[in-house]
C-alpha positions as CSV (number, residue, x, y, z in Angstrom):
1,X,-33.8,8.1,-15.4
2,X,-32.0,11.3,-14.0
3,X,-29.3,10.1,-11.4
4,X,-27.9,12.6,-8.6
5,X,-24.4,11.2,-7.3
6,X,-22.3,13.8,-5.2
7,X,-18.5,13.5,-3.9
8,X,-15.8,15.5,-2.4
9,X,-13.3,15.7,-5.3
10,X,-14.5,14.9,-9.3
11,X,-11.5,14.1,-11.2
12,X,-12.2,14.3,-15.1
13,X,-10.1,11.7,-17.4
14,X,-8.7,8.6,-16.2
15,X,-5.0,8.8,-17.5
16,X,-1.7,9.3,-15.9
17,X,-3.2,12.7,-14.4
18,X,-6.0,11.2,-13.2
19,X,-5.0,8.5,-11.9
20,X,-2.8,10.2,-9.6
21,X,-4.8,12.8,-8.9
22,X,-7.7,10.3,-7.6
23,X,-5.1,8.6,-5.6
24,X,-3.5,12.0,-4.2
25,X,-6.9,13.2,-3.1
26,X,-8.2,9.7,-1.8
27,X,-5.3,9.3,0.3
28,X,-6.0,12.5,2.4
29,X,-9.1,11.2,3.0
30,X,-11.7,13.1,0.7
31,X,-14.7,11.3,-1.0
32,X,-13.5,10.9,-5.0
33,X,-15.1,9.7,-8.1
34,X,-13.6,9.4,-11.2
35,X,-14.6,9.5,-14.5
36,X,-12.9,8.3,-17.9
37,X,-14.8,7.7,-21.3
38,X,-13.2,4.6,-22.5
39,X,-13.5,1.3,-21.0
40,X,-10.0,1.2,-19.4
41,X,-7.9,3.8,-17.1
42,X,-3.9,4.7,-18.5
43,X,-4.7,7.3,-20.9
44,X,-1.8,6.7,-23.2
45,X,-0.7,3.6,-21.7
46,X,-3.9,2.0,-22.9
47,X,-3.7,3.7,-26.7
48,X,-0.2,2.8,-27.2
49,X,0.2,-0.7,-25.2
50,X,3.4,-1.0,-23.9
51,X,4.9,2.7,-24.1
52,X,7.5,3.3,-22.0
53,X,7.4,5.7,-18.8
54,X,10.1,8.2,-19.6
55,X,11.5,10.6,-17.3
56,X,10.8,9.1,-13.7
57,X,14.4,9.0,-13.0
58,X,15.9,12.6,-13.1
59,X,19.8,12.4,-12.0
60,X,18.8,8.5,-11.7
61,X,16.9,8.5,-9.0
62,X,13.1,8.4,-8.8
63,X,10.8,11.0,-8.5
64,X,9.5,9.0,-6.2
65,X,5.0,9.4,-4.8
66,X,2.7,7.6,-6.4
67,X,4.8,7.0,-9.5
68,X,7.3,5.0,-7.4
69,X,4.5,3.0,-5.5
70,X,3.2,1.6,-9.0
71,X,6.7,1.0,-9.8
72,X,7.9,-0.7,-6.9
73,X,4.3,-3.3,-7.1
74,X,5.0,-4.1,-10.1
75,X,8.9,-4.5,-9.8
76,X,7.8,-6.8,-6.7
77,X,5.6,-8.9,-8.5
78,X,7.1,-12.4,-8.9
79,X,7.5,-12.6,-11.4
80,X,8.6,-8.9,-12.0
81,X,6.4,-7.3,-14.5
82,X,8.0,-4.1,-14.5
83,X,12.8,-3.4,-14.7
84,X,14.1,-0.3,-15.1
85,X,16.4,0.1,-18.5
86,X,18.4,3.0,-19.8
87,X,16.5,4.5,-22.6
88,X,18.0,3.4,-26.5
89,X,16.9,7.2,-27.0
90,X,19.2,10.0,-27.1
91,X,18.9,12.3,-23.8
92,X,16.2,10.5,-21.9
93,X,18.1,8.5,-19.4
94,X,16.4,5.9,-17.4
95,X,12.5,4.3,-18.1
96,X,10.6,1.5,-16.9
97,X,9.1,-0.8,-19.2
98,X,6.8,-3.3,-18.1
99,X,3.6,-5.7,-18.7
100,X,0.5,-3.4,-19.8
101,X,-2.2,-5.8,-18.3
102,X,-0.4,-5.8,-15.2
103,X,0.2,-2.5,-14.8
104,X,-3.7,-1.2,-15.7
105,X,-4.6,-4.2,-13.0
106,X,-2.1,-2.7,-10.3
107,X,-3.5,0.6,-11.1
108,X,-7.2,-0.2,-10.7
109,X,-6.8,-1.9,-7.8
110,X,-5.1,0.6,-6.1
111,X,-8.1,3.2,-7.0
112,X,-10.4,0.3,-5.5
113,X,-8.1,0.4,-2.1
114,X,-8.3,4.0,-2.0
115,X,-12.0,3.7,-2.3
116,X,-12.4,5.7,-5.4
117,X,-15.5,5.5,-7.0
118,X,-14.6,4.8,-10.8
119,X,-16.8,5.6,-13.8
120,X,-15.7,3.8,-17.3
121,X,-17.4,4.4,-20.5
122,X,-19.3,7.9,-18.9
123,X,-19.1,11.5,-20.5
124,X,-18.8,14.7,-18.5
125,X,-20.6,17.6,-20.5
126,X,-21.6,20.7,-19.1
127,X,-20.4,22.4,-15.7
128,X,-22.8,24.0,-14.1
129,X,-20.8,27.2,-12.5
130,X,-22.2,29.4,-9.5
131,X,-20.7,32.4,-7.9
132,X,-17.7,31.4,-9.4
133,X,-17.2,27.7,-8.3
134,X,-18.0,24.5,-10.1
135,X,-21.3,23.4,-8.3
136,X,-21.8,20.1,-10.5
137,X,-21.4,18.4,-13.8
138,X,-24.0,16.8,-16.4
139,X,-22.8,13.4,-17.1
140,X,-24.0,10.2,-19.4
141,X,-23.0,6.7,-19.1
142,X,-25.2,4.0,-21.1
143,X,-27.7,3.8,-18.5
144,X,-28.5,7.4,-19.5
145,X,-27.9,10.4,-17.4
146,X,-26.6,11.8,-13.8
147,X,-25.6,14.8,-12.1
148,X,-22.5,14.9,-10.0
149,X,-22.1,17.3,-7.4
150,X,-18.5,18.2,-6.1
151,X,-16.4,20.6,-4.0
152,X,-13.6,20.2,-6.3
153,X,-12.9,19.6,-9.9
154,X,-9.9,18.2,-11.3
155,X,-9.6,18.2,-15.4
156,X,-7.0,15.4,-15.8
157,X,-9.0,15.1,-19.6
158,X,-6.2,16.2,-21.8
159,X,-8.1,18.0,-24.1
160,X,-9.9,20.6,-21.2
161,X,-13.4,19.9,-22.7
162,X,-14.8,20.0,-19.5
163,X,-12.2,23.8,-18.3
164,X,-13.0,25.2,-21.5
165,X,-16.7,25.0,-21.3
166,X,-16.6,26.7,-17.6
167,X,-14.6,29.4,-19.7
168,X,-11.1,29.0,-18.8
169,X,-8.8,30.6,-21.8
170,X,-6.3,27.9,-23.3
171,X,-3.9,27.7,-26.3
172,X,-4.3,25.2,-28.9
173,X,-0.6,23.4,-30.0
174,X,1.9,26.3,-30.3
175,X,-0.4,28.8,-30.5
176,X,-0.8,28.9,-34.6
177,X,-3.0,25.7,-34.0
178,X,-0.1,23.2,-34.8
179,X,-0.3,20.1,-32.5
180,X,2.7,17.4,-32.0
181,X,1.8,14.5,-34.3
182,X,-0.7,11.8,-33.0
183,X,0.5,7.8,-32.6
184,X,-0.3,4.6,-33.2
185,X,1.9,1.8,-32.0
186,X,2.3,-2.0,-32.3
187,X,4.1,-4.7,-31.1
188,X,6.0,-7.3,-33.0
189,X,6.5,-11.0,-31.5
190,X,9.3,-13.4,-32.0
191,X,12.2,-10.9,-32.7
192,X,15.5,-11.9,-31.2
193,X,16.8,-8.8,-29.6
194,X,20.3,-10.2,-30.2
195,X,19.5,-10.1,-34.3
196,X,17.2,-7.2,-34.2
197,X,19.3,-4.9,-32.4
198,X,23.0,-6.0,-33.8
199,X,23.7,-2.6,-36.1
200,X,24.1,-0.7,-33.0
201,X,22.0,2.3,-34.6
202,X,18.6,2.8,-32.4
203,X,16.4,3.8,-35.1
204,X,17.4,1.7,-38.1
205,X,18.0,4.8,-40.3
206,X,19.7,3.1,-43.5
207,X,17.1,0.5,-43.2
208,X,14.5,3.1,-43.8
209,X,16.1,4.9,-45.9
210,X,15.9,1.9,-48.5
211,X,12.6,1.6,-47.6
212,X,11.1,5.0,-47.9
213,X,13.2,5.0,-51.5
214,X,11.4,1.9,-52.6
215,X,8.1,3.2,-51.9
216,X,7.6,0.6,-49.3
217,X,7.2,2.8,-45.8
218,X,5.8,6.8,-45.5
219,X,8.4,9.3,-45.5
220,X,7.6,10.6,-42.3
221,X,9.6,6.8,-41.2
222,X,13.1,8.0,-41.7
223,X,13.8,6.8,-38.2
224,X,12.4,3.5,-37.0
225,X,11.2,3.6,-33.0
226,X,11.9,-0.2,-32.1
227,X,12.7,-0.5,-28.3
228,X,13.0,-4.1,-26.7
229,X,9.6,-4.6,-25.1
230,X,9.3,-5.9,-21.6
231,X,9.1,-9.5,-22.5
232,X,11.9,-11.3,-24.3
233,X,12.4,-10.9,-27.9
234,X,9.3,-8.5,-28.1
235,X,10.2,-5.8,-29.9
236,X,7.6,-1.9,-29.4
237,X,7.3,0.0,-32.2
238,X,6.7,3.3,-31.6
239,X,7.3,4.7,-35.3
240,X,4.2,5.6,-36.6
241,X,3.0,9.6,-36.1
242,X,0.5,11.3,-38.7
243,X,0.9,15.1,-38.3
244,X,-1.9,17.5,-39.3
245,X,-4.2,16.2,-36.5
246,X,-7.0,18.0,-34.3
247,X,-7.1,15.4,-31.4
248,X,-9.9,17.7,-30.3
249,X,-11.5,16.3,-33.5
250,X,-12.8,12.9,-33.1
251,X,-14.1,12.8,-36.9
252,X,-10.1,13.6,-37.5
253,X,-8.8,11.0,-35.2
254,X,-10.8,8.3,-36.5
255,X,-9.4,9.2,-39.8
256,X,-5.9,8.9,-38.3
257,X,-6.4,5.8,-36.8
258,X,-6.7,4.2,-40.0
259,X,-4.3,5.8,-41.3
260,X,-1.9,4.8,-38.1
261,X,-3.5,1.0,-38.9
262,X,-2.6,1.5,-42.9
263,X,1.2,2.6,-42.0
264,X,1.7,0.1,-38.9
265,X,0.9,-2.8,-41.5
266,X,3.2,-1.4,-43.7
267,X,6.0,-1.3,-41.3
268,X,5.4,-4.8,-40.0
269,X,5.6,-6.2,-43.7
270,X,8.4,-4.0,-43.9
271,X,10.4,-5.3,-40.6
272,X,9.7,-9.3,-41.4
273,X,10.4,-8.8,-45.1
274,X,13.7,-6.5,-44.8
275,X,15.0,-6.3,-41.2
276,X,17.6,-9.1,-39.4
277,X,15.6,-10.6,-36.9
278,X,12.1,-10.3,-37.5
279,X,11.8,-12.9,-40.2
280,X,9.7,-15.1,-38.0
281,X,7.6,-12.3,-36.2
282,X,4.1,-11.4,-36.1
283,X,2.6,-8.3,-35.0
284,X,0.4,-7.7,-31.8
285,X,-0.9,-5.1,-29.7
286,X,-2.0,-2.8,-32.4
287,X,-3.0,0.1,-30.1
288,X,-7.3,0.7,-30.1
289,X,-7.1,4.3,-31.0
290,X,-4.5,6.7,-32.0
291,X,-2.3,8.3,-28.7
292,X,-2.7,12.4,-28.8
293,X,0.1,14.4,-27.2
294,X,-1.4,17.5,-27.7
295,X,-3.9,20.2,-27.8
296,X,-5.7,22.7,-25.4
297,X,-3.2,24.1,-22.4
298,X,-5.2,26.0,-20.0
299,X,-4.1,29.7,-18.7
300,X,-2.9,29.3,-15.1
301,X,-1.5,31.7,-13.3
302,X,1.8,30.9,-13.9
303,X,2.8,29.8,-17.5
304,X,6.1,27.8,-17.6
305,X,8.8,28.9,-19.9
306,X,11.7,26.9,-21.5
307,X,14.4,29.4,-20.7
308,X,13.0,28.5,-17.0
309,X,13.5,25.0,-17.8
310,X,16.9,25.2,-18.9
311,X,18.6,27.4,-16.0
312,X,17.2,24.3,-14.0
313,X,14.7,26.4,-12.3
314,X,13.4,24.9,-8.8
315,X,10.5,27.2,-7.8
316,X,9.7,27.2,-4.2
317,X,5.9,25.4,-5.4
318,X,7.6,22.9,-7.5
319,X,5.8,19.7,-6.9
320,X,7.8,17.1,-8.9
321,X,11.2,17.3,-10.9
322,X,11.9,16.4,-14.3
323,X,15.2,16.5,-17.1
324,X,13.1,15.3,-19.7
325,X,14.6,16.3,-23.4
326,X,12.0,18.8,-25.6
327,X,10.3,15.9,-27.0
328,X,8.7,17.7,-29.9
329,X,6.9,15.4,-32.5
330,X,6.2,16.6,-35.9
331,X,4.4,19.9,-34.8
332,X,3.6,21.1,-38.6
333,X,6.5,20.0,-40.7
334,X,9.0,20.0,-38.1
335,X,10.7,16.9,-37.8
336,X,11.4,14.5,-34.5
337,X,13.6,16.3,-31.8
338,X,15.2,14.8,-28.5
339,X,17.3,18.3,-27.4
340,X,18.1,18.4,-24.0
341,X,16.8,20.8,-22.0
342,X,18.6,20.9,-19.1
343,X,22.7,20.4,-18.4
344,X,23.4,16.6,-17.7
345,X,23.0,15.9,-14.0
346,X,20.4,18.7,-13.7
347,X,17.1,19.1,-13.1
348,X,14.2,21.5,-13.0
349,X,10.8,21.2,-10.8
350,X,7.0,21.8,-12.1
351,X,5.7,24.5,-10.2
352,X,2.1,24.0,-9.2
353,X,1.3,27.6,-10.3
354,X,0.9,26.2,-13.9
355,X,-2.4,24.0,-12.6
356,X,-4.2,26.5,-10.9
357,X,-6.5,28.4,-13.0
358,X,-7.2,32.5,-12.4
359,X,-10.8,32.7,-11.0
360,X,-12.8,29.1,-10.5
361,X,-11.9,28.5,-7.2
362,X,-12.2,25.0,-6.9
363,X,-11.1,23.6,-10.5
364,X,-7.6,22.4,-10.4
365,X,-5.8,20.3,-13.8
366,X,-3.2,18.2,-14.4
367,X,-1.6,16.7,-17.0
368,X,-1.0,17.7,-20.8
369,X,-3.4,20.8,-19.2
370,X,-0.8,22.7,-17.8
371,X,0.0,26.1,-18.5
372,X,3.6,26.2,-20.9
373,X,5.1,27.6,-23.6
374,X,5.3,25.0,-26.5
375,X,9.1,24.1,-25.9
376,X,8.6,23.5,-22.2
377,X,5.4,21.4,-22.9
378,X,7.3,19.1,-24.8
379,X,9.8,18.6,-21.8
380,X,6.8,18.5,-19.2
381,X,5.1,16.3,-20.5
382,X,5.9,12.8,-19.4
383,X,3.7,9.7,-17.9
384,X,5.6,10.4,-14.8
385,X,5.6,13.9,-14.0
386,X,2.1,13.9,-15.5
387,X,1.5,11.3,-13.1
388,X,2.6,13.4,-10.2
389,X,1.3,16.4,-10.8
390,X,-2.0,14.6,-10.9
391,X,-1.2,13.5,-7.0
392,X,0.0,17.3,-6.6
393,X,-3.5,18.4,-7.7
394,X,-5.9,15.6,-5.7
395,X,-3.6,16.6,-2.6
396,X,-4.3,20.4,-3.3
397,X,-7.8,19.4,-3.8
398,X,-8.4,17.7,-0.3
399,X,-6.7,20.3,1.3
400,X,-8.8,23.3,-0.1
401,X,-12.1,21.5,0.7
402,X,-10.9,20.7,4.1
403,X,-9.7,24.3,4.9
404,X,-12.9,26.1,2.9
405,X,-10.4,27.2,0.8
406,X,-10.3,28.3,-2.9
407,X,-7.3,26.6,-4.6
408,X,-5.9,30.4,-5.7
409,X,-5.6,31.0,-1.8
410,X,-3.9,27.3,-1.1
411,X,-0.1,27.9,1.2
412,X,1.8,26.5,-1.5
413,X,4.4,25.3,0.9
414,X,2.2,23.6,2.9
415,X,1.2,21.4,-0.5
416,X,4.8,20.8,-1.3
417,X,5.2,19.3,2.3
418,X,2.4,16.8,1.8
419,X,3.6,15.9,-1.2
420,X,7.4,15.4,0.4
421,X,5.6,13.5,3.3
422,X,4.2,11.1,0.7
423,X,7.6,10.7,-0.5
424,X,7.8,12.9,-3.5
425,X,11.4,13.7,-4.2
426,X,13.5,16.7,-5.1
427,X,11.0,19.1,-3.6
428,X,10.9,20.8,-0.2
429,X,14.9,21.3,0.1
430,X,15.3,17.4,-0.4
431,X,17.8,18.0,-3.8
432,X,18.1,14.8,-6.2
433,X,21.9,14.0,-6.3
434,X,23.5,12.5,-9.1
435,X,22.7,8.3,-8.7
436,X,23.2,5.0,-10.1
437,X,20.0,3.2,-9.2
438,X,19.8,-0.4,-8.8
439,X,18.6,-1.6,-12.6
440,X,16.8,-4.3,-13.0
441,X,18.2,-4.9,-16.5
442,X,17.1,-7.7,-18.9
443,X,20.1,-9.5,-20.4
């Protein structure tokens, strides 16, 4: 039976993106539904269980919106199910790791206090466009179909089914079709950090060297991902990335989630049979699905270039700061990279130019979505700043609908200002000084 639903603000994809971008729009008051395919919200955090949220503490200090509100509930939980820890990676500076049930709970619950409507397990298919505005969107859930009807659209869906189908141009990877490499990660239980991590190198490279010569690991493991998970003597894996992968695809990423589940075996044999410290360990939290970093970026009007990124540009519609290293992973048969971007203690700031499509005037998208040049995507695009430019997007959103506005006409200083009245930092003339935040620091 046909189902008609309408809201102020449809945000498509219940990630990092999304989930900001509900709360952002919520919390200015408008009407917001949200809609994610799987059965859980996180986006990433739900694939890979446990990955850490890099980039939230440019110059040490947070970025602060809705990113720090998550972070400080969890931090205040007692016990604390979320510290902040300098990163064991080269140029990526502070992260929070913390407990992945908690986390997705504090996150739905804050949707449910903002009164967002939230739709698991539903499909958004086609827009339906008129006079060149998204009117309302075709979706299925398992009790069979519905029409939303909205005043704004936010595509938080990392791939941009939803944009591309109401014709928005995009890139695909770097432009020649190559896409980072897609992830599976796992858990391992009962490691001693104080074993495990004795060496002093970060990703075990003469232990997989011996291990990739013995036939016993893929070469694409010459360095080993093992952070100390949130919980003591839990050790993340974040090792395994198959390259080659349309995440567009879902024929291809089924095939790489086996894959992912083939290798992440392998390691774990590998780690109890030949690594210090994992002799009595067992793995866990294999994630469900395969994490994709990549694949459509949507034209905007404004496309964000590295050499932007590393004069430590600060654009007067810069809605959230970020020094994260060009994070590139295995696009083609490049290897892993951690360059830094930006000089240390610097920063630049995402401008919201790079969400806002040419001509649909009331589509806005956040996310792996925005508009840049592949370098700078792999520097953009963190859980954090992805986070906040989701709350950028669902302020912008509430803000056009309550002035009649299209989003291509918004004051772009007047969205910054919300967004540094809701305690976004480093934007606005507020600059992000060099800081040594108080770590909460597991021994």
């Amino acid at each position: 039976m046909q189902r008609d639903i309408s809201t102020d603000v449809l945000v498509i994809g219940g990630g990092t993106a999304g989930f900001g971008a509900a709360l952002g729009a919520a919390r200015q008051g408008a009407r917001v539904r949200l809609v994610e395919g799987t059965s859980k919200i996180g986006g990433v955090m739900a694939f890979c269980p446990g990955m850490p949220w890099g980039g939230g503490y440019p110059t040490g200090r947070s970025i602060g919106g809705v990113f720090a509100d998550l972070t400080d509930q969890l931090c205040a939980m007692q016990p604390p199910m979320a510290e902040v820890r300098p990163s064991t990676l080269e140029n990526f500076g502070h992260e929070v790791i913390y407990d992945h049930e908690a986390a997705v709970f504090a996150m739905f619950q804050m949707l449910e206090d903002a009164g967002v409507d939230v739709h698991l397990n539903t499909f958004a298919g086609a827009p339906v466009i008129e006079e060149g505005r998204i009117r309302r969107i075709d979706c299925t859930d398992r009790t069979g179909p519905m029409t939303i009807e909205t005043g704004m659209v936010i595509d938080c869906s990392g791939d941009g089914d939803l944009s591309a189908r109401a014709g928005v141009p995009f890139m695909v990877g770097d432009g020649r079709g190559n896409m980072m490499g897609v992830t599976l990660s796992f858990s391992m239980l009962n490691a001693p950090w104080d074993r495990v991590f004795a060496n002093g190198d970060p990703y075990f490279r003469k232990e997989a060297e011996a291990g990739i010569a013995e036939g016993r690991l893929h070469p694409d493991l010459a360095k080993l991902y093992l952070m100390k998970g949130f919980h003591r003597d839990t050790v993340f894996c974040n090792s395994v990335h198959i390259r080659g992968v349309d995440g567009t695809d879902p024929q291809q990423v089924a095939k790489a989630t086996q894959e992912g589940r083939r290798r992440c075996h392998q390691l774990a044999r590998f780690l109890i049979e030949s690594v210090p410290g994992f002799e009595q360990a067992r793995m866990s939290e294999l994630g469900p699905t395969v994490g994709v970093r990549e694949t459509r970026k949507l034209e905007a009007v404004h496309r964000i270039l590295a050499r932007d990124l590393s004069a430590g540009a600060k654009p007067a519609d810069g809605i959230v700061c970020c020094d994260n290293p060009i994070d590139d992973v295995m696009r083609s048969d490049t290897a892993m990279t951690h360059d830094a971007i930006v000089a240390e203690g610097d920063y630049y700031t995402i401008p919201f130019r790079a969400m806002v499509p040419e001509s649909i005037g009331n589509l806005l998208f956040a996310g792996r979505l925005v508009c840049a040049d592949p370098a700078a995507f792999a520097s953009v695009r963190g859980m954090p700043q992805c986070m906040a430019m989701g709350q950028a997007a669902g302020t912008a959103a509430a803000m056009a609908l309550a002035g009649g506005l299209p989003v291509q006409a918004l004051d772009h200083a007047a969205v910054v200002a919300s967004l540094a009245a809701q305690g976004m930092r480093g934007i606005g003339g507020d600059a992000l000084r060099r800081h040594a935040p108080a770590l909460q620091t597991a021994a």
